[in-house]
Every structure is written in structure tokens, then in C-alpha cells.
N, C-alpha and C positions, 0 to 999 in steps of 0.2 A: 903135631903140636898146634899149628894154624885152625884144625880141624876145630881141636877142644876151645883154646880160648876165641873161634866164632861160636860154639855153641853157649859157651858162660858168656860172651857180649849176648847175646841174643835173649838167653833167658834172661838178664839184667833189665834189657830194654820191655819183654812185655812183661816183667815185674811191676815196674816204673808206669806203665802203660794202665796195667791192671789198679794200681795206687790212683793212678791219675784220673783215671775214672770214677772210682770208688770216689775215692775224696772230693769228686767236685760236687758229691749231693751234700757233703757237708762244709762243703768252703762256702762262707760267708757269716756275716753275724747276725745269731738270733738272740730273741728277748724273752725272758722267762713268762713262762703264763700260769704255772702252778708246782709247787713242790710240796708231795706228801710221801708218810713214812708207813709200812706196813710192816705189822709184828708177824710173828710165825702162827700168832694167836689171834690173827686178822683183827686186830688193832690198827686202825688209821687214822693220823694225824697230819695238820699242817705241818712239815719241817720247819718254816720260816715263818711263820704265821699266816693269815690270812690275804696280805698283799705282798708276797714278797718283791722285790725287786732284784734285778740280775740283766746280765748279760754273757754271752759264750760264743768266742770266734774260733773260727779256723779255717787257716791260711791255706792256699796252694801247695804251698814249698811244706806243707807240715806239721807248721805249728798252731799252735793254742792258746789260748786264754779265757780263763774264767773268773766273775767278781759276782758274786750273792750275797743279798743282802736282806734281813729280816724286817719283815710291817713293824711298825711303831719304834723304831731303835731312834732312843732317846739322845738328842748333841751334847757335846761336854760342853761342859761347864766353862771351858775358855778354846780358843782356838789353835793352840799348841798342845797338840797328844801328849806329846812328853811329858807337860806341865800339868796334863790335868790328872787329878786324884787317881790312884791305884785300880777304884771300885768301878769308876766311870772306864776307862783303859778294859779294863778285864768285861764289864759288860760289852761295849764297842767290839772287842775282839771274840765275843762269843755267837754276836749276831752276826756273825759272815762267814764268806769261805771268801780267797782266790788264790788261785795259784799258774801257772804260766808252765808251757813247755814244748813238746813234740809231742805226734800221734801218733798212730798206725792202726790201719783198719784191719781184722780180721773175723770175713762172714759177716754177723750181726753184730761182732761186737766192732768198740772204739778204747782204742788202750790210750789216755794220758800216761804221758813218762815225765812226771813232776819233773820240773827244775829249778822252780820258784816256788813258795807257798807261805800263807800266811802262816801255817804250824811248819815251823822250822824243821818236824821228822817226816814230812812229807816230800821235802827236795831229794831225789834219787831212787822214788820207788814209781809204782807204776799203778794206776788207779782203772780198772776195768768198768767198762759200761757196757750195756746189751742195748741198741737203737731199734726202734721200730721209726720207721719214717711214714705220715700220714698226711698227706699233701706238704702244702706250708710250715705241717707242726717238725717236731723229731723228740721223740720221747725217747729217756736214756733211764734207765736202770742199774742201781750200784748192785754189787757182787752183795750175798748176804753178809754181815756186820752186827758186833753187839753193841749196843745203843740203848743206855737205861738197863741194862743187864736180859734184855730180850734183842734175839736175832731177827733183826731188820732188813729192810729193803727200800731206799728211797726214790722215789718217782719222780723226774723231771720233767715240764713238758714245756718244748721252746717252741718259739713262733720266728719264723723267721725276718725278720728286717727285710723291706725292699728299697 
């Protein structure tokens, strides 16, 4: 019985070891430098427009965050969201992403496990990316997706903060 659970501590520890490695090439926060979307019909677009803005950390211990934000998104009209008009709200909320959570690395990919999100059906699934890491950059690629009713692929490319 001592036998088996040294062998489960053990594989535990270079699980953890294996994680711990892994993730320190993406622990820390990087700053967006270009997002674009490719169709299956190699169609490509700005996702955010021309300048987007953004940022995406992650932590040691695991976790996440991410806030993207669209070039030219227009201020409301007053400085209480709540208060300001439906049209203005619903734009605002169409120019971004973020959402918050834990990670896990597997291979080339990086799995978000939403637990925050600015779309409410987001908290409790799990959002898959493929990394390529190229010095300072790290490009993520989403799983393919229908967007505008063609199957997509969107292109992130971070820089990291020093």
C-alpha cells in the first residue's frame, strides 16, 4: 500500500514539476500587438480593427486573464454604463472580450477554463488555444469557429511586458 501511494505522490510531484515548467514560459503579462481573423476561404480581417488594445496574464499558481479591446470604440455618452443609452451599452459591449480564470497546458496548446466572462455563457466552458512562442511574441490561435456564418480562425499576437 506505501508502495502505490509513493508511486501517485511521485507522479503528482513531476506532474506539478512538468506544469511548472511549462507555464513559466507563459507566466507573466503580455500586450496585444495584432489580432486577425481567417475564413476557410482565406479571408483575412482585423478582428478588433486596426489598433486594437488588450492585455493577457498568467499567473504561477494558474490562472488567467484577459481584456481586448477594439481601435476607435466610441465613450458613452455619460459616465455611468448603466445610465447610458441601450445603443451605446450594446456597442461598448461588442467592442471587447474578457474574461478571467484557470489554465492548463497541454503540448502546444493553452486551455482557458472561463470563470468570469464578459458573455455570461462563457463562465464554465473551456476555450482552447494552439501557442506558437517566438522570442518575446506568443501567438495563440482559437479552435475553428462560425463567425459571420464562415468557419474561422482568429490570430492573436502578444508581446510580452518587461
Amino acid at each position: 500500500m506505501q508502495q502505490i501511494a509513493a508511486v501517485i505522490v511521485a507522479a503528482l510531484i513531476l506532474q506539478l514539476a512538468a506544469f511548472s515548467q511549462a507555464s513559466s514560459t507563459f507566466v507573466g503579462t503580455w500586450k496585444l500587438v495584432s489580432a486577425s481573423t481567417r475564413t476557410d476561404t482565406g479571408q483575412v480581417t482585423d478582428t478588433f480593427g486596426s489598433d486594437p488594445k488588450g492585455f493577457l496574464t498568467y499567473t504561477a499558481d494558474g490562472r488567467m486573464a484577459v481584456v481586448i479591446t477594439s481601435s476607435g470604440r466610441k465613450p458613452l455618452s455619460v459616465n455611468d454604463p448603466k445610465a447610458a443609452p441601450v445603443a451605446e451599452r450594446a456597442e461598448a459591449f461588442s467592442t471587447m472580450v474578457a474574461y478571467a480564470g484557470r489554465y492548463t497546458l497541454e503540448g502546444n496548446k493553452v486551455i482557458h477554463h472561463v470563470e468570469a466572462s464578459w458573455v455570461p455563457n462563457q463562465a464554465g466552458t473551456d476555450l482552447t488555444r494552439f501557442a506558437t512562442l517566438q522570442g518575446d511574441r506568443i501567438i495563440l490561435r482559437t479552435t475553428p469557429m462560425l463567425l459571420n456564418g464562415a468557419s474561422s480562425v482568429v490570430e492573436l499576437t502578444w508581446e510580452r511586458l518587461k
